[in-house]
C-alpha positions as CSV (number, residue, x, y, z in Angstrom):
1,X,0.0,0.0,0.0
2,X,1.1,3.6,-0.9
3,X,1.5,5.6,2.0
4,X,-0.4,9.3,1.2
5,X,2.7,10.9,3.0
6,X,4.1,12.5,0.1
7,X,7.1,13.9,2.3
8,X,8.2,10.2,4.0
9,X,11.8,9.4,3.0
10,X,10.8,5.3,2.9
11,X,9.0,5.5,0.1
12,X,10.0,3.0,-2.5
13,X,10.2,4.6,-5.8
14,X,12.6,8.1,-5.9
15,X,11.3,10.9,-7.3
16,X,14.3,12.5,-9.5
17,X,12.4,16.3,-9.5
18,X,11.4,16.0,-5.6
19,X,12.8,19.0,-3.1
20,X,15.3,17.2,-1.3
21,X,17.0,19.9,1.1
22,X,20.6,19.1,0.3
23,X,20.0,19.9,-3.4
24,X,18.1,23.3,-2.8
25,X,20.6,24.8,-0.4
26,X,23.9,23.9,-3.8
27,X,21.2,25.1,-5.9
28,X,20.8,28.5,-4.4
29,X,24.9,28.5,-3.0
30,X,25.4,28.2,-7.3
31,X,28.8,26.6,-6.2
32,X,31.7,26.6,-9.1
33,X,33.9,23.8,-8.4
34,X,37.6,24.1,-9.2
35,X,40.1,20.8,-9.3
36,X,43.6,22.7,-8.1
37,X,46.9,21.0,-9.6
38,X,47.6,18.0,-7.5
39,X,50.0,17.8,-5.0
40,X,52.9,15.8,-5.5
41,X,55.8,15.8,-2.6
42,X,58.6,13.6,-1.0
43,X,59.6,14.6,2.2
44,X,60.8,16.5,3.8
45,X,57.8,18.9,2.6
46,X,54.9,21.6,3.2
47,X,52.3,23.9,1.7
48,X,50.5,26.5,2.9
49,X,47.1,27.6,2.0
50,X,45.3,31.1,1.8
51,X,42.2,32.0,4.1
52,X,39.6,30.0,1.7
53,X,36.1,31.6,2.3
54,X,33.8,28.5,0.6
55,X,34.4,24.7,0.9
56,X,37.3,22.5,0.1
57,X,37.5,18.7,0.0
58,X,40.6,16.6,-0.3
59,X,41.4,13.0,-0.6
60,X,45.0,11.8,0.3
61,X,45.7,9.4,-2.6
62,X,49.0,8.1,-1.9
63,X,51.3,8.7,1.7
64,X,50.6,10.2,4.4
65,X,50.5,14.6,5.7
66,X,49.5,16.7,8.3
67,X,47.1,19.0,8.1
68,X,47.1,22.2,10.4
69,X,44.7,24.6,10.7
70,X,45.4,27.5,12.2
71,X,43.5,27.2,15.6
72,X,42.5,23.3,16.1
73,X,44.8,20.3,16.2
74,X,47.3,18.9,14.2
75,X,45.6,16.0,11.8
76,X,47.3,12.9,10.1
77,X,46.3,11.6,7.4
78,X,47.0,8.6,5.7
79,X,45.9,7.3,2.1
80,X,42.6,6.8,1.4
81,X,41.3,9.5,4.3
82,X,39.4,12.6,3.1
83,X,39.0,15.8,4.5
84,X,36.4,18.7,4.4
85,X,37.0,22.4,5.3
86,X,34.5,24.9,5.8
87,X,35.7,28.4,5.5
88,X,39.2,27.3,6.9
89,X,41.3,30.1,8.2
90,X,45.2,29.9,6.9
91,X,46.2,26.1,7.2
92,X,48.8,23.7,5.8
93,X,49.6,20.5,4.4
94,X,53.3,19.1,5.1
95,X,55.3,15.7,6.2
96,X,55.6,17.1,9.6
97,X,53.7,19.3,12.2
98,X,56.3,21.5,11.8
99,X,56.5,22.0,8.0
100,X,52.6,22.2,7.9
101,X,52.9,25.4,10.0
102,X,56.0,27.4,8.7
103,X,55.2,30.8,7.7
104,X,55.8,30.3,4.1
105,X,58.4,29.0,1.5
106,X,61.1,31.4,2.9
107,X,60.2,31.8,6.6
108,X,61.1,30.5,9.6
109,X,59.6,27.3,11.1
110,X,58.0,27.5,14.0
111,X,60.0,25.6,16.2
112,X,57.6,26.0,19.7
113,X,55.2,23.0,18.0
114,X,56.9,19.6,19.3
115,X,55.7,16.7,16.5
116,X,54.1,14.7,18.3
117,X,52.5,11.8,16.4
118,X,53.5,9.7,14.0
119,X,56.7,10.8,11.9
120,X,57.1,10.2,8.1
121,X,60.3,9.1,6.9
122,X,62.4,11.3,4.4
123,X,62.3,10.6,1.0
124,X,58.6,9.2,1.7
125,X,56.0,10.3,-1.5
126,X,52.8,11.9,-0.8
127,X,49.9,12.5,-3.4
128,X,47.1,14.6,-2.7
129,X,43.9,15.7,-4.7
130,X,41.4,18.0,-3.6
131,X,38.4,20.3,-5.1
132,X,37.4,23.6,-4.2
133,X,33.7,24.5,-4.0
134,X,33.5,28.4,-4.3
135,X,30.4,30.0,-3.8
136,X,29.0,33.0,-6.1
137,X,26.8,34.8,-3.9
138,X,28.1,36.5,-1.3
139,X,25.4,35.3,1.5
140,X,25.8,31.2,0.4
141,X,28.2,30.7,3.5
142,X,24.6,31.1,5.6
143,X,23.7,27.8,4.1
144,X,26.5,25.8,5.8
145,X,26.9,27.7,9.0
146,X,26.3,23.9,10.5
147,X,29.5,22.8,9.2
148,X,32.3,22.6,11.7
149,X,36.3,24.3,10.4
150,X,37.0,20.4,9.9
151,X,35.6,17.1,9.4
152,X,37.3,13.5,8.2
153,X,36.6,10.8,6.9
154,X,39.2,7.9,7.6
155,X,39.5,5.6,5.0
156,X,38.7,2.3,7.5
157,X,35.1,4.7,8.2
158,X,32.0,3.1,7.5
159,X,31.8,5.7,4.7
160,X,35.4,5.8,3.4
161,X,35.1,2.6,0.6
162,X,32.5,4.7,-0.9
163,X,34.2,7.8,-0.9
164,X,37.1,5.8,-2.4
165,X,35.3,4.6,-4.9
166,X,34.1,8.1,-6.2
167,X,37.8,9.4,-5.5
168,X,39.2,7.3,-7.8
169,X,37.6,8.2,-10.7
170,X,38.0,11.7,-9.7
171,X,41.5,11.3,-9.7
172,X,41.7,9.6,-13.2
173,X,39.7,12.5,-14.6
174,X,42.3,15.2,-13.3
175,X,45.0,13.2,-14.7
176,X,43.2,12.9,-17.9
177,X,42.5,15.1,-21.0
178,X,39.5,13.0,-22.5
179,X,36.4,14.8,-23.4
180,X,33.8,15.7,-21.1
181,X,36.5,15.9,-18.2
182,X,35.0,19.4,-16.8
183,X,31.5,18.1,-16.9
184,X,32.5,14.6,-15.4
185,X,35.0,15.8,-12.7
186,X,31.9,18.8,-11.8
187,X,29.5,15.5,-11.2
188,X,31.7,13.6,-9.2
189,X,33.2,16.5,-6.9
190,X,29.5,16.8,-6.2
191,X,28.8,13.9,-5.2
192,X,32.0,13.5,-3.2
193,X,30.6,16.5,-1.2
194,X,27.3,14.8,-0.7
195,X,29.0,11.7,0.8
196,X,31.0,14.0,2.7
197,X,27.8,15.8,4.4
198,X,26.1,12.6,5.1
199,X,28.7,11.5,7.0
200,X,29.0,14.5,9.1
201,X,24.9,14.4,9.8
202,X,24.8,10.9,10.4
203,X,28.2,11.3,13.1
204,X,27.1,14.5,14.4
205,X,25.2,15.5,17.3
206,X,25.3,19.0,16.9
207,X,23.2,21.1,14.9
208,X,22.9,20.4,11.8
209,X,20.3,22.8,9.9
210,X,18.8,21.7,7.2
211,X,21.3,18.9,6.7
212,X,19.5,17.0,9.7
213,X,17.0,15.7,6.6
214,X,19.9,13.1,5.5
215,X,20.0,12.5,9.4
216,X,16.7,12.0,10.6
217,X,13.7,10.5,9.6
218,X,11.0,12.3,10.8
219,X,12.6,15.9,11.5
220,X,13.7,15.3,7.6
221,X,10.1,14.9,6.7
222,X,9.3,18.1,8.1
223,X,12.6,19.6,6.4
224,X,11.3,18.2,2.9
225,X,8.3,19.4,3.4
226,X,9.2,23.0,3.8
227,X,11.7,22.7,1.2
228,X,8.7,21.3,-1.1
229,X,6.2,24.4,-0.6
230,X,7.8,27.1,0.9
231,X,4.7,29.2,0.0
232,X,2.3,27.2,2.0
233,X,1.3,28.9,5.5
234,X,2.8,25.9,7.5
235,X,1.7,25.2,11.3
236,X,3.6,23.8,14.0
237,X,1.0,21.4,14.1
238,X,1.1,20.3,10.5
239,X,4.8,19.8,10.5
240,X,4.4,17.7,13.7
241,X,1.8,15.6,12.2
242,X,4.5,15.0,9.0
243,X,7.0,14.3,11.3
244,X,4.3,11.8,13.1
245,X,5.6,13.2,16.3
246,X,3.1,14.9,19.1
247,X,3.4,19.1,18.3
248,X,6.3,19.1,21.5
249,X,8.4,16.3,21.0
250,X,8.7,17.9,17.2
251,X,9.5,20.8,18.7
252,X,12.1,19.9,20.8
253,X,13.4,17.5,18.6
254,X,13.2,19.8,15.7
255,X,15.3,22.5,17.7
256,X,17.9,19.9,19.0
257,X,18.5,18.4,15.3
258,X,18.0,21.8,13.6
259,X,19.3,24.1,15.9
260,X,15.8,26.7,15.8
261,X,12.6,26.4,16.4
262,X,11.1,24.9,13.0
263,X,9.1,28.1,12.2
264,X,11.8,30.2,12.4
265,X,13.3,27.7,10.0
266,X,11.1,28.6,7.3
267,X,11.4,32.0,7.6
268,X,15.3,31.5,7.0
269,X,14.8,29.0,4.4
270,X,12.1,31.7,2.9
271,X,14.2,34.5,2.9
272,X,17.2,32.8,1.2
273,X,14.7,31.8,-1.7
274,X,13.9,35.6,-2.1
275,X,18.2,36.2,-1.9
276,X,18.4,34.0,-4.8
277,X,15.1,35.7,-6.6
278,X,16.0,39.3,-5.7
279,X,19.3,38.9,-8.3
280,X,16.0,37.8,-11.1
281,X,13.7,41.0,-12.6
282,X,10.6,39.5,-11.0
283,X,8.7,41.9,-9.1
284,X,8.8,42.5,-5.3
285,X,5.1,41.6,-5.4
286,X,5.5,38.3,-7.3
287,X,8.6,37.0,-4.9
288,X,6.6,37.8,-2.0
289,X,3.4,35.6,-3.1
290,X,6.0,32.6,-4.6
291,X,7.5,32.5,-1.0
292,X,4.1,32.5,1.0
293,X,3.6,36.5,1.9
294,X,0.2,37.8,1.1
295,X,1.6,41.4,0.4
296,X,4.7,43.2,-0.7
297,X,4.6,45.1,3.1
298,X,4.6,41.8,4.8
299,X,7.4,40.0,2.9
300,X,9.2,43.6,3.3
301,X,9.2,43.4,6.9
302,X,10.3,39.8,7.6
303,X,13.2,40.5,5.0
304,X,14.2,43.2,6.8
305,X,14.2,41.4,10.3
306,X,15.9,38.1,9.1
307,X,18.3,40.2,6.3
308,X,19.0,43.6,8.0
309,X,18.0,45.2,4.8
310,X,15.0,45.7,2.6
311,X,14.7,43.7,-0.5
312,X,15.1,46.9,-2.6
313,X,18.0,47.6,-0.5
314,X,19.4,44.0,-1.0
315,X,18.6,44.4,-4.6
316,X,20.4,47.8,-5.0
317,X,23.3,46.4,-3.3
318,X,23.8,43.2,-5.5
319,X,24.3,45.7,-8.6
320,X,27.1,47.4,-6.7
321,X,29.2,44.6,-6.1
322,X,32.3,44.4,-8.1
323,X,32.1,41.6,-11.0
324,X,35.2,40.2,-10.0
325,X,35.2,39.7,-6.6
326,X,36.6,36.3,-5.1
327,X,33.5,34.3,-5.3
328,X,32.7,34.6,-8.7
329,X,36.7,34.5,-10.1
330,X,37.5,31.9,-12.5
331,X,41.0,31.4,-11.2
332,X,41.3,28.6,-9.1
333,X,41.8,29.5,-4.9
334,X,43.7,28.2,-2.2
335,X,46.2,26.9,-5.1
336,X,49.2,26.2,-2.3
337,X,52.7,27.9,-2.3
338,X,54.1,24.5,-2.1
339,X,58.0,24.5,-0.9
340,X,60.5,21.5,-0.3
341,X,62.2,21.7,2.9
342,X,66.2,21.1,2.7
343,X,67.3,18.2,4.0
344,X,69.8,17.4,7.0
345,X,72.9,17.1,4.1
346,X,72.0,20.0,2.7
């Protein structure tokens, strides 16, 4: 029997066009993805990296690195563990705590960081891959305010065969110069980042936003369902009864999972719809009504509360941003300064 719960994740048969959270919020963050030149290095090595203001995912393909981001712990990595960065302040890939934290090619290491951990042996090879995700609209980082500076994925994880999987013809892509490469690597880097986001909402227990619909059953229901008709005047009640929770366990369920109350969701999710629609020539009138708002004054007002602007504010704005800022350059970022350090015999 079909279940009349158009929203239910169980259902047997997968609708390709269906709002599925995950794909609304890359949809409105337009991410351009960028493959940097791989990495290639035999210790004794390091790279640093740039403030990176979007998302970057690597895969270790062959040896082992640290990665140290300014701020949090010193990572190892081995081959066949991925990473994901969100926003990462200035960090660094190298074969020792040490290397992955020198100022640059021609600086001075920073000698106060004792490596502690395993040590990589000189003359040892290390290949790494990775893929940027840069963001054109200024306001996309709002969409993955859940994400936390750093997340792994080990390649013993429960989720790191598939990820290997992908990675591998990722890798064979970059290498290659077969037609259809751009379109193919695009595909793959994207799904790589979908793997990469389940993962963190099905270890997590923090907040997740609107990735808790890969994580949750119910509270993903409810998620869908917003994402599905964002115009519709939803109740607390209603999205309880989708969840098939009472109306307070949803609530404090949604909240825990989420991290707000589930109106105030909508709302959000409403007023990044009308970002992405304010950049369009419709009318303030006509993104008001597509969005739920029975008047221009009323969608106005919750803009302005959520935004800090008005739409025609927002909309005046967008035309004054330069063409070429970061987020919308066409020259890969957080390409590394990549620097071999000498060794003992000079």
């Amino acid at each position: 029997m079909e279940s009349s719960n158009v929203y239910r994740s169980s259902s047997a048969e997968v609708t390709l066009d269906a709002h599925d959270p995950i794909r609304d919020a890359l949809a409105l963050a337009r991410p351009k993805t960028v493959a940097p030149v791989p990495l290639r290095a035999a210790a004794p090595w390091g790279a640093r990296f740039s403030p990176f203001p979007h998302i970057k995912l690597g895969v270790i393909v062959e040896g082992e690195c640290w990665l140290c981001i300014d701020g949090l712990d010193p990572l190892f990595l081995g081959t066949g563990d991925f990473y994901l960065l969100g926003n990462p302040p200035p960090y660094g890939l190298g074969s020792s705590i040490e290397a992955a934290r020198a100022r640059d090619s021609n600086g001075p290491l920073r000698t106060e960081v004792s490596a502690s951990g395993p040590t990589i042996s000189q003359g040892s090879a290390t290949y790494t891959c990775s893929v940027d995700f840069e963001f054109q609209d200024a306001d996309a980082s709002t969409l993955f305010l859940s994400l936390p500076p750093a997340m792994l994925v080990k390649a013993g994880d429960t989720d790191g065969r598939s990820l290997w999987n992908i990675a591998t013809l990722l890798v064979h892509e970059i290498e290659s110069q077969k037609a259809g490469r751009s379109l193919v690597l695009e595909h793959l880097a994207q799904i790589l980042l979908v793997y990469m986001l389940r993962s963190h909402a099905g270890s997590s227990h923090e907040p997740l936003g609107w990735l808790a619909s890969v994580a949750d059953d119910g509270i993903g229901a409810a998620l869908r369902a917003i994402h599905a008709e964002p115009r519709h005047r939803w109740t607390l009640e209603e999205l309880a009864e989708t969840a098939m929770m009472s109306r307070s366990a949803f609530a404090a369920n949604f909240k825990n999972r989420v991290g707000r109350p589930p109106l105030d969701y909508l709302i959000e999710w409403r007023m990044q719809l009308a970002r992405a629609a304010l950049r369009t020539e419709d009318s303030l009138t006509a993104i008001a009504g597509a969005i739920g708002y029975k008047s221009e004054s009323a969608f106005s007002t919750a803009f302005r509360r959520v935004v800090g602007m008005s739409p025609r504010e927002f909309r005046v704005s967008l035309h004054a941003q330069p063409r070429d800022r970061r987020a919308g350059n066409s020259v890969p970022v957080g390409t590394p300064d990549a620097y071999v350090l000498p060794s003992d015999d000079g």
